[in-house]
N, C-alpha and C positions, 0 to 999 in steps of 0.2 A: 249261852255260855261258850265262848273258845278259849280254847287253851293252845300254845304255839311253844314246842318243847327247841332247844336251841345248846349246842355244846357238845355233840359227842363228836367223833374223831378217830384217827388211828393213833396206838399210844402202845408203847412197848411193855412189857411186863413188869413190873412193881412200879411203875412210873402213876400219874394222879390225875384227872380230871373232874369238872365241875359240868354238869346240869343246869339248866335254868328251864325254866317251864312259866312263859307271863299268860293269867287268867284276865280275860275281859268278858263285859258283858254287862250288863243291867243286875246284879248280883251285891250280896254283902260277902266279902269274900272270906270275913273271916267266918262267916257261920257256912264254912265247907271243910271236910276233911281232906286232905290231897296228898298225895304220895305217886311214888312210881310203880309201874311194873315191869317187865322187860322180856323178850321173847327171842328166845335164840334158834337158828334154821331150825327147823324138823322138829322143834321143841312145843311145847304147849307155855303159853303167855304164865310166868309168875311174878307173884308179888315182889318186891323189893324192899321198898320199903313205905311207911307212912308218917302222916304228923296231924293229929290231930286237933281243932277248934282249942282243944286249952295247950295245944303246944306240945303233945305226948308224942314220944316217934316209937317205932316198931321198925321191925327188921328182920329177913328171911336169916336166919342161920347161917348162910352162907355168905353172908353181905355182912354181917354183925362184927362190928371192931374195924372195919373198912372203911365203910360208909356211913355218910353221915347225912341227915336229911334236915334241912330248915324250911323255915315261911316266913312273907315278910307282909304281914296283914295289906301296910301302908303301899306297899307297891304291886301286891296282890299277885306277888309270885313264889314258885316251891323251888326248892336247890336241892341240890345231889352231890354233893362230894363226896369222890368215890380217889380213896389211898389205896396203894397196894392191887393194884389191879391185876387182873389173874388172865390168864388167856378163854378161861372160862366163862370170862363178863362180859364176853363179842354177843352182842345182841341188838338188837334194836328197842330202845328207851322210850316208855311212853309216859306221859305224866295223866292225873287222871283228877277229877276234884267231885265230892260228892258232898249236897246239902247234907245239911241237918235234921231238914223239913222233908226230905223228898227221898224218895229209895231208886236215883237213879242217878247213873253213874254219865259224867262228861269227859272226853277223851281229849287230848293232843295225838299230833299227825305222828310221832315218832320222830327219833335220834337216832342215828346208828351210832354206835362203839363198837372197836375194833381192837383187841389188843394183839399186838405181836409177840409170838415167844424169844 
């Protein structure tokens, strides 16, 4: 399974950008969970957010009413649309896809995002 995350950028503060993360591989891609997580310098890697197999999304608190997370079974990829961006959201984006069948987790290379204040 790879996964190849693609979108992030330098972006000023309340301004918007989008995420893209495409899943390839010998895989049925909807029977995987995927979501992001994100890791800011000196920080330890958190969740962001998820979407699960029947289409459910989840969201760190701090990302809730910002961001927004989709899947598109058919092109076997996870999105991020992230509004309102904070200078707090400078991290580097990783997207991440986890079977159904299996309790292990596939990574992308990362994104950076960069907000300016």
């Amino acid at each position: 399974v790879q996964l190849q995350a693609f979108g992030g950028g330098l972006v000023q503060a309340g301004g918007f950008l989008r995420l893209s993360c495409d899943v390839s591989g010998r895989i049925i891609f909807s029977r995987f969970h995927v979501g992001w997580y994100r890791q800011a310098p000196g920080k330890e890697r958190e969740l962001v957010a998820t979407v699960s197999t029947g289409g459910i999304a989840d969201y760190a608190s701090s990302v809730r009413g910002r961001f927004t997370i989709s899947r598109d079974n058919t092109e076997r990829a996870v999105f991020l649309q992230m509004d309102s961006l904070k200078p707090e959201d400078t991290a580097v984006y990783y997207c991440y896809a986890r079977p159904t069948y299996r309790s292990v987790d596939y990574w992308g290379q990362g994104t950076q995002l960069t907000v300016s204040s």
